[in-house]
C-alpha positions in Angstrom: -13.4 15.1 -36.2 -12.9 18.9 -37.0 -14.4 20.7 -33.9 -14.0 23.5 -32.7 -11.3 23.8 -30.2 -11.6 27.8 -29.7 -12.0 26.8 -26.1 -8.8 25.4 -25.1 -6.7 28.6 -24.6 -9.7 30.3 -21.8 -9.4 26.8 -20.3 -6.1 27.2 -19.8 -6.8 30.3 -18.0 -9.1 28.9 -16.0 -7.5 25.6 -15.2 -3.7 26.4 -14.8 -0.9 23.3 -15.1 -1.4 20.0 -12.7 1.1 19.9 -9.6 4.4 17.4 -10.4 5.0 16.3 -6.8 8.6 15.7 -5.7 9.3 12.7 -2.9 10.3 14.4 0.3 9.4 13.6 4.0 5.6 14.0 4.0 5.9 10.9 1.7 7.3 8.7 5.0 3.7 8.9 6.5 1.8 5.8 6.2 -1.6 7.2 7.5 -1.6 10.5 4.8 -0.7 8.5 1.2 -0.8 10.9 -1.6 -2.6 9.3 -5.1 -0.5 8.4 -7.4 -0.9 8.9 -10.6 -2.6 11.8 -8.6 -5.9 12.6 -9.9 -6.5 14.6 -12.8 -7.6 18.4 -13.6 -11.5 20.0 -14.0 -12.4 20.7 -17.5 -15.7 21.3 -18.8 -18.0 18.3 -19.1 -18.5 19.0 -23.2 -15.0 19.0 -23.8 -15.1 15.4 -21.6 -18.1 14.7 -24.3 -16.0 15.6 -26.8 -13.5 13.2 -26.3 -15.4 10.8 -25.1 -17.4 10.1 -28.2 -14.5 10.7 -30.8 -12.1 8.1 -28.3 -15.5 5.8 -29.2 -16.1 6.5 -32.6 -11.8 6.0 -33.3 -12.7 2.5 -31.4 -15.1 1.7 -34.1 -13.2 2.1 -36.3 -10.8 -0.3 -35.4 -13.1 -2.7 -35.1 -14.0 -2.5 -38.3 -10.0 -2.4 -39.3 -9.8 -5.2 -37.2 -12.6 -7.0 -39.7 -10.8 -5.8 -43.1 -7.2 -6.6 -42.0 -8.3 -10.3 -40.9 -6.5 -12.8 -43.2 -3.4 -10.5 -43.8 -0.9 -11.1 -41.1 1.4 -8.5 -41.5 -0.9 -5.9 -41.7 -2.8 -7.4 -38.7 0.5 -6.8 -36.9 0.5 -2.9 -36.8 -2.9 -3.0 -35.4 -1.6 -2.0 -32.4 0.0 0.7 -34.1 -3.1 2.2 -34.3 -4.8 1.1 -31.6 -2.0 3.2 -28.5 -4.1 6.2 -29.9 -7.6 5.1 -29.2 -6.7 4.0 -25.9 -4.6 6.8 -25.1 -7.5 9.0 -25.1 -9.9 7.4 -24.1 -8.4 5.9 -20.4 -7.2 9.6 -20.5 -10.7 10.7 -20.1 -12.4 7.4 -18.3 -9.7 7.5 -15.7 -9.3 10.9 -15.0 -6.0 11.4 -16.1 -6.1 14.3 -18.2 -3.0 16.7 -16.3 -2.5 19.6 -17.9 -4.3 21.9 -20.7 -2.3 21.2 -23.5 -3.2 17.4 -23.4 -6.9 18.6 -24.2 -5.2 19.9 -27.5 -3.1 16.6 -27.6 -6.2 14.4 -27.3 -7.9 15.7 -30.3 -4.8 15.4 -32.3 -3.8 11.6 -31.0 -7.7 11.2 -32.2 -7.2 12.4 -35.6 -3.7 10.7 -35.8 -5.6 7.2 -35.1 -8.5 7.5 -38.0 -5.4 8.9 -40.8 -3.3 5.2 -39.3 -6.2 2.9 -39.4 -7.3 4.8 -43.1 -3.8 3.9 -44.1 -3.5 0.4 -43.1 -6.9 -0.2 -44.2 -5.3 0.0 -47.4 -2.0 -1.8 -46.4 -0.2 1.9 -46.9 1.9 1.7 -43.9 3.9 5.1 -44.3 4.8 5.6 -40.7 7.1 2.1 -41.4 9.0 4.3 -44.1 9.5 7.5 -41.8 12.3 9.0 -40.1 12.6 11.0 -37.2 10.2 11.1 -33.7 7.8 8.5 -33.9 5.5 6.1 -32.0 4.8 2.5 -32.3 2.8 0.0 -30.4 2.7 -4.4 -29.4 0.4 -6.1 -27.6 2.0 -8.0 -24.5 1.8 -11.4 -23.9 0.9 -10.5 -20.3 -2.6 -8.9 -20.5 -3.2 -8.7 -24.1 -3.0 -4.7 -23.4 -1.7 -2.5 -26.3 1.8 -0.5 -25.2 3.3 2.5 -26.4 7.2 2.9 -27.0 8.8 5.8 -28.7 11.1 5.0 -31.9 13.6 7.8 -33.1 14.8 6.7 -36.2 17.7 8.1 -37.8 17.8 10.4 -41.1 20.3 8.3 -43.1 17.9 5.2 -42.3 16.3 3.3 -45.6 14.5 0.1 -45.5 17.4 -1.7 -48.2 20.3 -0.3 -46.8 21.3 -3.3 -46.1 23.1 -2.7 -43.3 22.5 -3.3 -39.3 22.0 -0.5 -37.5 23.0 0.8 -33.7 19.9 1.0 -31.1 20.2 2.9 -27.9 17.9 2.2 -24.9 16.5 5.8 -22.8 14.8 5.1 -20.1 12.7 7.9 -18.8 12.5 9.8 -15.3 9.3 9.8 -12.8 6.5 10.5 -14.0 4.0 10.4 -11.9 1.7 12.5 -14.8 3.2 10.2 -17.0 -0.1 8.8 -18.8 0.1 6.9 -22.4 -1.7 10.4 -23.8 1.5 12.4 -22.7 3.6 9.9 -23.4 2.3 9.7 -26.9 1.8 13.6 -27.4 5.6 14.1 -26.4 7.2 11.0 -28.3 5.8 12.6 -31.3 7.4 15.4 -31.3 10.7 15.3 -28.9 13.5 13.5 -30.4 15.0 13.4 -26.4 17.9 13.6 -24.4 20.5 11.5 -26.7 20.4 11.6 -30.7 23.3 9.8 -31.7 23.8 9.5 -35.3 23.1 6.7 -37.5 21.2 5.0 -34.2 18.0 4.2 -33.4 16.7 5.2 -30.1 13.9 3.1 -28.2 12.0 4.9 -25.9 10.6 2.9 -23.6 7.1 4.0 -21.6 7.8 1.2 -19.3 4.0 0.4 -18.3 4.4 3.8 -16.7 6.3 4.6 -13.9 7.6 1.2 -11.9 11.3 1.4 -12.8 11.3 -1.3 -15.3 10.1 -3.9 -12.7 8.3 -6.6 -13.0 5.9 -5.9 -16.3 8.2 -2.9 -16.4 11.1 -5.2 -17.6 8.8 -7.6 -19.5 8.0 -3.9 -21.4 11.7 -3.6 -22.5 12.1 -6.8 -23.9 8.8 -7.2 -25.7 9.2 -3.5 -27.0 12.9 -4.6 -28.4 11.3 -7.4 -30.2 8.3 -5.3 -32.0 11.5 -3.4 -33.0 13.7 -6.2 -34.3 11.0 -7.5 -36.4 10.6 -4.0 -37.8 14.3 -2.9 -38.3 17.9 -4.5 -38.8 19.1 -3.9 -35.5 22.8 -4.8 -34.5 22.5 -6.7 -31.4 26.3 -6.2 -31.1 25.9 -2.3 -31.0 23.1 -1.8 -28.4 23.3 1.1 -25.7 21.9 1.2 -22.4 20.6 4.9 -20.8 18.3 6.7 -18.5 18.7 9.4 -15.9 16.7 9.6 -12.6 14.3 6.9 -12.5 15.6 5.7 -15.8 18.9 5.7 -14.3 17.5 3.2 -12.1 16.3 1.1 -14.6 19.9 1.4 -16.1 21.4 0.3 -13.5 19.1 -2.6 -12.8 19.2 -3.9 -16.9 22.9 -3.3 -16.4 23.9 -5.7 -13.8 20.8 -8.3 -14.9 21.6 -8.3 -18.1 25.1 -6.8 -19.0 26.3 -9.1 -21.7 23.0 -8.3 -24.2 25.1 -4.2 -23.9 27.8 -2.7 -26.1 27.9 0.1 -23.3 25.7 1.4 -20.3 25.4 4.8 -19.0 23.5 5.4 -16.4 22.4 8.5 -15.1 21.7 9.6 -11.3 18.6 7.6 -9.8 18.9 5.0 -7.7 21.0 1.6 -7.0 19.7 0.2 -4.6 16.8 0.1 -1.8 17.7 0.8 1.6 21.1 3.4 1.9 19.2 5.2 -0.8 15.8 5.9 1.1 18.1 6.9 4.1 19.8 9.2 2.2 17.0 10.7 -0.4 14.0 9.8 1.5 14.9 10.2 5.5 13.3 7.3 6.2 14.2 4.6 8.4 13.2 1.1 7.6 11.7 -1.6 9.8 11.3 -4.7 7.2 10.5 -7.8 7.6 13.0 -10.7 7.1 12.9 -11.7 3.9 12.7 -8.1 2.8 16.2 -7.2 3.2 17.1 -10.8 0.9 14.3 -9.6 -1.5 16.0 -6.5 -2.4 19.0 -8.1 -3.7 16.3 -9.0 -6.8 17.1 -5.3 -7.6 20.3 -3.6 -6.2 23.1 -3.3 -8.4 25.0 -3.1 -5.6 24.4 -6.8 -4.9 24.9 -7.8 -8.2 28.0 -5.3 -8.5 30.2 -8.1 -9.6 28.3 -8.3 -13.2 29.5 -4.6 -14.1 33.0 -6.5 -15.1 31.1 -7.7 -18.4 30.4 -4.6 -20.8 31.8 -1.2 -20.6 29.7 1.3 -18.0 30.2 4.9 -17.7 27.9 7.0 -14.8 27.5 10.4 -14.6 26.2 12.9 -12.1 25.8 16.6 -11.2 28.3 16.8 -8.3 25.2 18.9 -6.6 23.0 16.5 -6.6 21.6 13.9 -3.5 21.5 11.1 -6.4 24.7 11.1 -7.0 24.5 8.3 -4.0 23.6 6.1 -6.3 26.9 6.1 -8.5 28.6 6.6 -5.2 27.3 3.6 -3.8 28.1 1.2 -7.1 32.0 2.5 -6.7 32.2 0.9 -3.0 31.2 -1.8 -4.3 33.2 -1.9 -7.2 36.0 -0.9 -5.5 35.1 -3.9 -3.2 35.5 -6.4 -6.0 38.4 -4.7 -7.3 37.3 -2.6 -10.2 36.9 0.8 -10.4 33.7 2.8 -11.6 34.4 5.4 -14.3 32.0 8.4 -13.0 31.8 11.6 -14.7 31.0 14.1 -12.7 29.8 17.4 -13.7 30.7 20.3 -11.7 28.4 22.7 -10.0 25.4 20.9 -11.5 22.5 19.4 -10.0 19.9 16.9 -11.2 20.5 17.2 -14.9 22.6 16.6 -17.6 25.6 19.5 -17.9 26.5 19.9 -21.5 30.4 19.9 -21.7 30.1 16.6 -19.4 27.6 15.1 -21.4 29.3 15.7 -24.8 32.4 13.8 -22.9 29.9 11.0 -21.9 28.6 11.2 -25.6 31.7 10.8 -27.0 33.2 8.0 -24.7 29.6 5.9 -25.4 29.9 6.4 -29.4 34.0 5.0 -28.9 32.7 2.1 -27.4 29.5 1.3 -29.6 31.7 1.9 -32.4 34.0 -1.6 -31.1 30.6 -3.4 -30.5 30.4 -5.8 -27.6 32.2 -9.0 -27.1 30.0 -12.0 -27.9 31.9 -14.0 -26.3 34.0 -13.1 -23.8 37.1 -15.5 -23.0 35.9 -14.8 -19.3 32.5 -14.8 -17.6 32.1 -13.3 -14.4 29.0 -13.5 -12.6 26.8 -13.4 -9.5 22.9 -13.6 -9.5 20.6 -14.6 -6.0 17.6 -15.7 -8.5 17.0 -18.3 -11.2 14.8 -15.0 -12.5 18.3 -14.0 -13.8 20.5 -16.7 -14.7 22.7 -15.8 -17.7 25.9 -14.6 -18.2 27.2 -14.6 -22.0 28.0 -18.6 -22.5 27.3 -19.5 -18.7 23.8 -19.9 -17.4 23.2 -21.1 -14.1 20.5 -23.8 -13.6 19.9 -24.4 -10.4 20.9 -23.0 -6.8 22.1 -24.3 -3.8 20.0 -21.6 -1.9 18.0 -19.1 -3.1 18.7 -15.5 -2.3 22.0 -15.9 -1.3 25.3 -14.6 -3.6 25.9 -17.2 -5.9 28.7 -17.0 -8.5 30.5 -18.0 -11.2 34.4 -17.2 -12.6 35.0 -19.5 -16.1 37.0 -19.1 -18.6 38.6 -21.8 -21.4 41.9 -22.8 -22.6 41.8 -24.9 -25.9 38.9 -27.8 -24.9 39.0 -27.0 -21.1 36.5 -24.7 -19.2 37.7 -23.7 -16.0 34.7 -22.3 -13.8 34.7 -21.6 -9.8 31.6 -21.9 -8.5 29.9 -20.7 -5.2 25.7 -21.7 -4.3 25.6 -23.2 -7.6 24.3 -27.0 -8.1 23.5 -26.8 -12.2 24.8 -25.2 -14.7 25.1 -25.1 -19.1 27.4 -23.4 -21.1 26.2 -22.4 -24.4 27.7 -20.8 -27.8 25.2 -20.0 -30.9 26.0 -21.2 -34.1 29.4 -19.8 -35.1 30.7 -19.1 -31.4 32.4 -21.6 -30.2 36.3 -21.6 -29.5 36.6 -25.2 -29.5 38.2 -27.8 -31.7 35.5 -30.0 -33.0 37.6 -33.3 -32.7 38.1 -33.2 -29.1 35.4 -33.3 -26.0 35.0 -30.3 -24.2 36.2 -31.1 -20.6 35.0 -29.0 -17.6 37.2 -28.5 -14.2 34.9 -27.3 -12.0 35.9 -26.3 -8.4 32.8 -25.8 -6.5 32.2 -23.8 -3.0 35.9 -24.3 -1.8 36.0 -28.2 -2.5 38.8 -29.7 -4.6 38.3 -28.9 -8.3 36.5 -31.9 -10.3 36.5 -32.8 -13.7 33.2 -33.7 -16.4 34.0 -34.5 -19.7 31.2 -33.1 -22.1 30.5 -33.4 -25.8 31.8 -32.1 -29.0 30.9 -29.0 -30.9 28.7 -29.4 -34.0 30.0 -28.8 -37.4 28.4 -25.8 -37.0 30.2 -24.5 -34.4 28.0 -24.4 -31.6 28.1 -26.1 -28.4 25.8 -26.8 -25.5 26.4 -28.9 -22.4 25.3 -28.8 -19.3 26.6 -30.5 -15.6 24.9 -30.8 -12.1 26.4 -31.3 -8.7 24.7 -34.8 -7.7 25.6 -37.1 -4.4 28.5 -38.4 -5.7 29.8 -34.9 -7.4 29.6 -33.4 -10.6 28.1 -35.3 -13.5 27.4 -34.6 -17.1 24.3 -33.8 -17.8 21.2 -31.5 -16.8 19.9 -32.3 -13.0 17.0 -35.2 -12.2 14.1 -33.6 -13.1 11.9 -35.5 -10.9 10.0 -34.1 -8.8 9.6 -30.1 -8.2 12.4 -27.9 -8.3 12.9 -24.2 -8.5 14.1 -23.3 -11.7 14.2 -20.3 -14.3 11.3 -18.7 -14.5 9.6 -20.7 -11.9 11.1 -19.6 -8.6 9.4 -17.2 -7.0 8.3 -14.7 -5.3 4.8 -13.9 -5.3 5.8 -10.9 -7.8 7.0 -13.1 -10.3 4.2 -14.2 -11.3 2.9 -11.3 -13.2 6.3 -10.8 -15.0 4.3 -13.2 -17.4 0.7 -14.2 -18.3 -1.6 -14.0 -15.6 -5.2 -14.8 -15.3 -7.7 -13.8 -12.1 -9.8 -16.4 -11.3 -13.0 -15.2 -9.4 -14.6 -17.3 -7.0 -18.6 -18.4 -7.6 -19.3 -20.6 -4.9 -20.0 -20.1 -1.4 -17.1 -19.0 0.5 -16.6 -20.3 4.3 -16.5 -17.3 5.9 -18.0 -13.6 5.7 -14.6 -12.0 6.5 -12.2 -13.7 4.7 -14.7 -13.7 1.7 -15.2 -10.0 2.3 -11.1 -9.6 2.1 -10.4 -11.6 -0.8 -13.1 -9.7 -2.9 -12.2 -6.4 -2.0 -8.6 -7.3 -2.3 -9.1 -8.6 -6.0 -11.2 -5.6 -6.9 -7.9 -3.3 -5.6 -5.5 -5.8 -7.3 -7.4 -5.3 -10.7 -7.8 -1.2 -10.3 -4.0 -0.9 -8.9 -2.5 -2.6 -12.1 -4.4 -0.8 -14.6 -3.2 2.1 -12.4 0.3 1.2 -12.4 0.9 -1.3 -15.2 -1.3 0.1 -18.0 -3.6 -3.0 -18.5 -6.8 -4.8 -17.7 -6.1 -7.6 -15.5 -7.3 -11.3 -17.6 -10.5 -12.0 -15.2 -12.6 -15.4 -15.9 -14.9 -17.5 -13.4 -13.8 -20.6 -11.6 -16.5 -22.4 -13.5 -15.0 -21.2 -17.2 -11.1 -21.8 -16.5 -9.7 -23.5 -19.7 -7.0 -26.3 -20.3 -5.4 -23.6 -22.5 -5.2 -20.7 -20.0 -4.2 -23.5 -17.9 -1.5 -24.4 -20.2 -0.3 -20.5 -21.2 -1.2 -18.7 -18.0 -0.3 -17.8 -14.4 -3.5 -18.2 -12.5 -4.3 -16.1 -9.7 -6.7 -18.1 -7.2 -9.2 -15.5 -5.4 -11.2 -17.0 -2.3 -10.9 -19.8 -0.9 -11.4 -24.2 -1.1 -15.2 -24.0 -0.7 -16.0 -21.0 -2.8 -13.1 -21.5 -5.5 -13.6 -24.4 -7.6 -10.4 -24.3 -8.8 -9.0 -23.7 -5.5 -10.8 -26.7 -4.7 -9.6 -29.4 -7.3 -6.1 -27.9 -6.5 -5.6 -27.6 -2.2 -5.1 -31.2 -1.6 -1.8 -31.1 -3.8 -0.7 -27.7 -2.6 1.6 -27.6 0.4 -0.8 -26.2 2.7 -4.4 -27.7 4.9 -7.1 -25.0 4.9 -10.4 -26.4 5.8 -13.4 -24.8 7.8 -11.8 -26.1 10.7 -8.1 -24.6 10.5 -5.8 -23.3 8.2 -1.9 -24.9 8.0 1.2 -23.4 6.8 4.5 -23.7 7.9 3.0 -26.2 10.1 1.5 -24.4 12.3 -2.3 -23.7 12.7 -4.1 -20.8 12.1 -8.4 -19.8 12.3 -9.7 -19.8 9.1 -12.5 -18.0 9.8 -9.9 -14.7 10.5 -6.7 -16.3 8.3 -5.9 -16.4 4.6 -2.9 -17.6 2.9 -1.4 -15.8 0.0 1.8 -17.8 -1.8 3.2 -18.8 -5.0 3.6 -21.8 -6.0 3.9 -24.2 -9.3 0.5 -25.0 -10.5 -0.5 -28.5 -9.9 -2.1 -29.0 -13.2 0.8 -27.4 -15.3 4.2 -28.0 -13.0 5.3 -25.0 -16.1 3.8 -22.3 -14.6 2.2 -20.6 -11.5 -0.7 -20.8 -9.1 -1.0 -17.8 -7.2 -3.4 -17.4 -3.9 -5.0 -14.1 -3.1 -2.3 -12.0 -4.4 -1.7 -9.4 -7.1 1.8 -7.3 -7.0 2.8 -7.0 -3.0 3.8 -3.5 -3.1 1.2 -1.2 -2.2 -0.2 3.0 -2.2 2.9 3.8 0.2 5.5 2.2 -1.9 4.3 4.4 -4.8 5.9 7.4 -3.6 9.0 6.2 -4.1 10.2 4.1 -6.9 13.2 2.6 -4.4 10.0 0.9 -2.6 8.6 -0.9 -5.2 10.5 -4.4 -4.2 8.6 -7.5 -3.4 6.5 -6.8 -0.1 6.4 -11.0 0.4 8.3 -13.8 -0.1 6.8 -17.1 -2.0 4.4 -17.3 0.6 2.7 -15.7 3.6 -0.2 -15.8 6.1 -2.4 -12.8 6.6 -4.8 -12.0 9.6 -7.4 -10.2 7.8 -9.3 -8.8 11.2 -6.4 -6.2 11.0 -7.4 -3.5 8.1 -5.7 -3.6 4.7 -4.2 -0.6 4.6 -1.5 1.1 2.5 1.3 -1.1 3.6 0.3 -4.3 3.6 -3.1 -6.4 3.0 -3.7 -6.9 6.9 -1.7 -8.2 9.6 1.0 -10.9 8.5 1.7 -13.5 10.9 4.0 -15.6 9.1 5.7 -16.0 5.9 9.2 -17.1 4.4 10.4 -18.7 1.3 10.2 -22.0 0.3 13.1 -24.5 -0.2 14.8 -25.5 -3.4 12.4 -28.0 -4.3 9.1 -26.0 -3.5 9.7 -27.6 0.1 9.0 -25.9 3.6 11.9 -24.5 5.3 
């Protein structure tokens, strides 16, 4: 692997730096979409050889490590350790995403890095474990089975038997639309980053690139975090939440989703929400559909503003610049809620971090790690419009009267009595771990549960175990509230299992290709052509290869473990086929009905979510991958959920950057996968 790289510094001459586009108003133009990731810069074809060969010959030998590790688990563990530096490189150079000069530099270095990691693990010499400082570490997700990057900074005064547990903070990166796992990797390696607190770990996250921790994007952060756990003694009491720009984005949207798993949050600039921000940032006025305007609430903090109340967030901003919206537009609704935001802003200062207002932020963020979070707050207050994000501390919500609408919960406990005030809500638990509970064991715990403006009712629960834990759970039935989880007859939305399309591929997913003869040229013509886009676009923008098998080779465990994605249609899917009579629609060769109303199949396809009729646990899709498309790329604020659980689509009309044809219908289903 010792070549000659004399040539790189003349290439850089001859080459120059890739473009880093900016959003602006030529990015409001549906008919002149701009690539993104953009495509990459000339070099010479040997250098491409180069690479090339030593990306193969580094994949070798991790097949080969793969061979000698077999049998010894924990080694076979940091495979992926190794494995982020093959396929750095080589998608790098088989995707055309080599950016700027000194990634040709980078490459050969990321190549060399991989054989000294698989050398050392070979022989079970895992020294990078020991290290401290800039490093980069790798998982396989459940998702794809694709390997993923994240960025570790560990601290100095780290050893492996201190035996203590140690503070983690979150960053969360900017846009990126360069952004590929070889300069992720290359810059991880060497740049500790924006925030270096002491004594803390900091995760960086590469997100699946650029999607603002949505959808895979927040699977990414979760599944990075556990890699991490199992590695290190992390105190899940003392764990921070940043990013700025895009990652402030992401900060805001972990924040509200998730703010009791946070010590503290500080997010920086970005974005808080869809549509004030692309009329402010992006000059662009929006026509959506319907359910769009519901759908965004899946994201904007401002919608879920209520949910700051539970951990300790501090924003900043340059008072210069246009994303300091995004802070701006939290405080109204704050202030709405009554609470106030505490916003630093940094004077004269545009999109950037000023460094006597960022040593205040600093300094206020270590105060508060310091205390640790609450684990268990002595009051919950919470809002979600998803059974995607039910949780609150000790109060998760388990079912809704209507999906995305506001629905909320205030609770709080004196001695053996919860209190909760409940609005959209029809089931609900509250649950303490072992050690939480604040209730005497002797007694019942007795809920008084006042629900959408009715008169408050009481349910008696049990007792908390000797070990001091306690779960219980209560539904709203025809005769009031009742101990108890809710019938579980029948189908019902529920956590995990609620749509929209988008969902799905928050999870496993498998494509499922069609072998059989489909009913007509057009439609068969669509849903080919829009599975081969659905497979390039999310190795594009979520860093994997898309699970593809054959109707004819679908398994009763991919069945059991996976979302399947149902390509084609009753006559050429075979799965399609054993599945359509129990699905909620008609689609024969003679007409197509949804919604009840009837549609020409030979021009019509339906794409929809629902729950899989062989496994009520998890989804069938129908002609679908991720519903935001090459227009919603240009700006991160776009990339919500394009369609609701289901929709028809008149496929004479084009696919085109915006959507997959014309769509002529489409809505969400009802709270027990019923039409509505």
């Amino acid at each position: 692997m010792k070549r000659d790289i004399r040539w790189l510094p003349a290439l850089a001459l001859a080459c120059g730096i890739a473009v880093l586009w900016a959003d602006g108003p030529a990015d409001n133009v549906p008919d002149k979409v701009r690539p993104v990731p953009p495509p990459g810069m000339a070099y010479p074809g040997e250098v491409k050889e180069f690479l090339r060969m030593g990306a193969t010959m580094l994949g070798r030998d991790i097949d080969q490590l793969r061979k000698d590790v077999s049998g010894k688990p924990e080694l076979a563990a940091r495979l992926p350790d190794v494995e982020i530096f093959q396929k750095a490189v080589d998608w790098a150079v088989r995707h055309d995403e080599v950016f700027k000069t000194n990634e040709l530099a980078a490459a050969r270095m990321l190549l060399q890095t991989g054989h000294e990691k698989a050398a050392a693990l070979r022989t079970g010499k895992v020294g990078w474990a020991e290290a401290t400082g800039p490093t980069v570490r790798g998982y396989r997700s459940r998702i794809d089975g694709s390997v993923q990057p994240y960025g570790l900074v560990v601290p100095s005064s780290w050893r492996p038997d201190s035996g203590r547990r140690w503070r983690l903070d979150f960053w969360l990166h900017g846009r990126g639309e360069q952004l590929s796992e070889l300069s992720f990797i290359n810059d991880r390696m060497r740049n500790p980053g924006e925030f270096t607190p002491p004594d803390t770990f900091v995760l960086h996250l590469y997100g699946r690139y650029c999607n603002g921790s949505r959808f895979a994007g927040e699977t990414d952060f979760w599944e990075a975090l556990e890699d991490v756990q199992r590695l290190y003694a992390i105190d899940e009491d003392r764990m921070v939440v940043r990013g700025f720009s895009l990652g402030g984005a992401s900060c805001w949207h972990f924040t509200v989703h998730h703010a009791w798993r946070f010590a503290a949050s500080a997010p920086g600039a970005g974005f808080s929400e869809t549509a004030e921000f692309l009329d402010v940032f992006q000059n662009e006025k929006l026509q959506p559909f319907p359910w769009e305007p519901k759908l965004w609430r899946l994201h904007d903090a401002t919608a879920n503003a209520l949910n700051l109340a539970m951990t300790p967030v501090i924003a900043y901003s340059g008072a210069d610049d246009r994303q300091i919206q995004a802070a701006r537009a939290v405080e109204k609704s704050m202030a709405g809620l009554g609470m106030e935001l505490t916003h630093l802003v940094a004077p004269k200062t545009g999109h950037q971090y000023e460094p006597a207002t960022k040593a205040e932020l600093n300094r206020r963020i270590d105060a508060i790690a310091r205390q640790g979070r609450v684990r268990v707050p002595p009051r919950v207050l919470f809002t979600t419009h998803s059974l995607r994000y039910p949780r609150m501390a000790w109060v998760v919500v388990d079912g809704l009267g209507q999906h995305w609408e506001p629905a909320t919960v205030a609770g709080d406990w004196q001695g053996n009595t919860v209190r909760v005030v409940v609005t959209n809500v029809t089931a609900l638990s509250l649950e303490f771990g072992p050690g939480e509970s604040p209730f005497d064991p002797r007694s019942p715990v007795r809920v008084e549960v006042q629900s959408d403006g009715r008169a408050a009712e009481t349910v008696t629960l049990g007792r908390p175990t000797s070990e001091r834990s306690f779960r219980g759970s209560l539904h709203r039935g025809a005769q009031g509230w009742a101990a108890g989880p809710a019938p579980s007859e029948g189908l019902a939305k529920r956590h995990g299992l609620q749509g929209p399309i988008d969902d799905a591929f928050m999870d496993r997913f498998v494509f499922v290709r069609p072998t059989g003869e489909p009913q007509f040229p057009l439609t068969a013509a669509w849903a080919k052509s829009e599975m081969e886009r659905a497979q390039r676009e999310w190795r594009r923008h979520y860093r994997g290869d898309a699970i593809v098998v054959d109707d004819t080779a679908v398994t009763d465990e991919e069945l059991a473990r996976s979302n399947v994605v149902l390509w084609g249609d009753p006559a050429s899917n075979r799965l399609l086929s054993r599945l359509i009579a129990k699905l909620p629609i008609q689609w024969t060769p003679d007409a197509l009905v949804a919604h009840g109303k009837t549609h020409d199949p030979a021009r019509h396809v339906p794409v929809m979510v629902f729950p899989n009729p062989l496994n009520p646990a998890r989804y069938v899709v129908l002609n679908s991958g991720f519903t935001f498309r090459e227009y919603d790329y240009l700006n991160n604020a776009r990339q919500t959920p394009k369609l609701p659980d289901w929709a028809v689509i008149d496929v004479s009309q084009a696919p085109g950057p915006r959507f997959p044809g014309k769509i002529v219908d489409g809505g969400f289903f009802g709270e027990r996968w019923e039409w509505k």
